[in-house]
N, C-alpha and C positions, 0 to 999 in steps of 0.2 A: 475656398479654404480647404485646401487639400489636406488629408492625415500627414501626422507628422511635420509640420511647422505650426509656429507660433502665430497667433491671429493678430495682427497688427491692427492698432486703430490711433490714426488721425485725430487730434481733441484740442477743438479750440475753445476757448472763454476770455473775454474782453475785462471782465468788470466782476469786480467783489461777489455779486450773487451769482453769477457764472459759472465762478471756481469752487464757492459751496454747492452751487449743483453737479458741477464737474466732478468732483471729488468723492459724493455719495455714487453718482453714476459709475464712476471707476472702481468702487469699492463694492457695488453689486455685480459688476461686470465680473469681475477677480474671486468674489465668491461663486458664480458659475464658470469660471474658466480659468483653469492655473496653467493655462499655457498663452494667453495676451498679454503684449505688451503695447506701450502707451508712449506716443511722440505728439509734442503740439506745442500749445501755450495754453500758460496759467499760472495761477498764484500760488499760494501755499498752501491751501487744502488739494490739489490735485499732485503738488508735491510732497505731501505728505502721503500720498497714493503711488510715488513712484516714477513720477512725471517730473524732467528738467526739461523747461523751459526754454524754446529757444529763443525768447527774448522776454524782456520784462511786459506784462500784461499792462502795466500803468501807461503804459504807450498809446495806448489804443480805447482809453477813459476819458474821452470827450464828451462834452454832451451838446452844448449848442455850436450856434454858430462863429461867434467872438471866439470861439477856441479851436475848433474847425480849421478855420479858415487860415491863421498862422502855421498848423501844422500839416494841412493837406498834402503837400508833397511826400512828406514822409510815412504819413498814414497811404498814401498810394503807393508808396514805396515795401509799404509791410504789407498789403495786399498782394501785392505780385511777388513779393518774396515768400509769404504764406504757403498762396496757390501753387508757385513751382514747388517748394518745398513737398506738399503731400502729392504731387504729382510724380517728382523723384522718389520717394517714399514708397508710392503703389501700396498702400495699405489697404487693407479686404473692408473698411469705413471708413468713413471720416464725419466724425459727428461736430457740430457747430451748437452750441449754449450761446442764446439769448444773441447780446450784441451786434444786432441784426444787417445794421449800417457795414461793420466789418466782417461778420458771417458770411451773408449772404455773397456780398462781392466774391469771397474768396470763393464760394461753392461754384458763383458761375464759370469764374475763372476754370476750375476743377472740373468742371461737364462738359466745357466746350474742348477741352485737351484731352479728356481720358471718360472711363467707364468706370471710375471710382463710385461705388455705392454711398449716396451722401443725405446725413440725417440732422437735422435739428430741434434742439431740446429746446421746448420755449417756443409755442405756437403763438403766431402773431399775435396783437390784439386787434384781428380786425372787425368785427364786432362792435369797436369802441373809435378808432382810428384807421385811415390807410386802408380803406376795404378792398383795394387793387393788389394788395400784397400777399394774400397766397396765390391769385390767380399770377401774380410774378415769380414766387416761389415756386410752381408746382415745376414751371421749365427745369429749376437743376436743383430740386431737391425731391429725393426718394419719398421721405418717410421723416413724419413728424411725431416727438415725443411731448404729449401735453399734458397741462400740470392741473386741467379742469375739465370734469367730464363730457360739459357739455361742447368742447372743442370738435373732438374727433370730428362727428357729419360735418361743420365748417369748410375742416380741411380734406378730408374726402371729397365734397361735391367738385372741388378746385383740381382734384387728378391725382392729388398725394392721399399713398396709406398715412397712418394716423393713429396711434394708440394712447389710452389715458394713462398715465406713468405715476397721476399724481405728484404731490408736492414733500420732500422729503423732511420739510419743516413739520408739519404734519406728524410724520411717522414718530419724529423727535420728541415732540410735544405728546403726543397719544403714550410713547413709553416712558416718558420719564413721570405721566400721571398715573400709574398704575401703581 
């Protein structure tokens, strides 16, 4: 991030709690930087941040398998068009919220083509489920943003930095009881 350009960042979100997190994350980013701008996918809290979409996020809102499996092509289709996408892009991040099934693909995609610095908001739950999944993550993901304290060491012992970010619900809730 050289003086004198804009810090560009990469910003995916799949799913409704994604793009509320997306959104607050864009709006603390913009209160420390009025020189970033924002290229990705997402709803309309991260459009309400400034962010056109370059496709509709409901795309990519599947959850099991019966629904999956009719639209697989296309959801691989939006993966590798994701991937090149921030690859043309060469944005100084690329951060991925939650969605992990469509996240992650794209990041790998993104690490094995370029040296895009690549972050994800929304540490696994492996802890609970999937306990192979940071150690699959740490390959092309930098640096994880999590929403509970006790995450960070998880995701550290695994190879990725890791900071507690907290949950923005949280911060909502705490000011509007004051």
């Amino acid at each position: 991030m050289g003086k004198g350009r804009d810090m560009k960042v990469f910003i995916i979100a799949g799913e409704p709690s994604g793009d509320r997190l997306g959104g607050a994350l864009m709006a603390g980013l913009k209160s420390l930087r009025s020189d970033i701008t924002f290229d990705g996918i997402g709803g309309t809290d991260m459009a309400a941040e400034g962010l056109t979409s370059r496709f509709d996020m409901s795309e990519l809102s599947v959850m099991g398998i019966a629904e999956i499996l009719p639209k697989y092509k296309s959801l691989m289709a939006r993966i590798n068009e994701t991937a090149q996408a921030v690859i043309d892009a060469k944005p100084d991040v690329m951060i991925t919220i939650d969605s992990p099934d469509f996240s992650l693909r794209v990041a790998k995609r993104v690490k094995a083509a370029s040296d895009i610095r690549t972050v994800h908001y929304v540490a696994p739950t492996v802890w609970a489920w999937r306990p192979g999944r940071a150690k699959k993550m740490a390959r092309y993901i930098d640096h994880v943003l999590a929403l509970f304290p006790f995450e960070p060491p998880l995701m550290e012992a695994e190879g990725m930095a890791c900071d507690f970010v907290g949950h923005p619900v949280v911060g909502e809730k705490i000011a509007t009881h004051r």
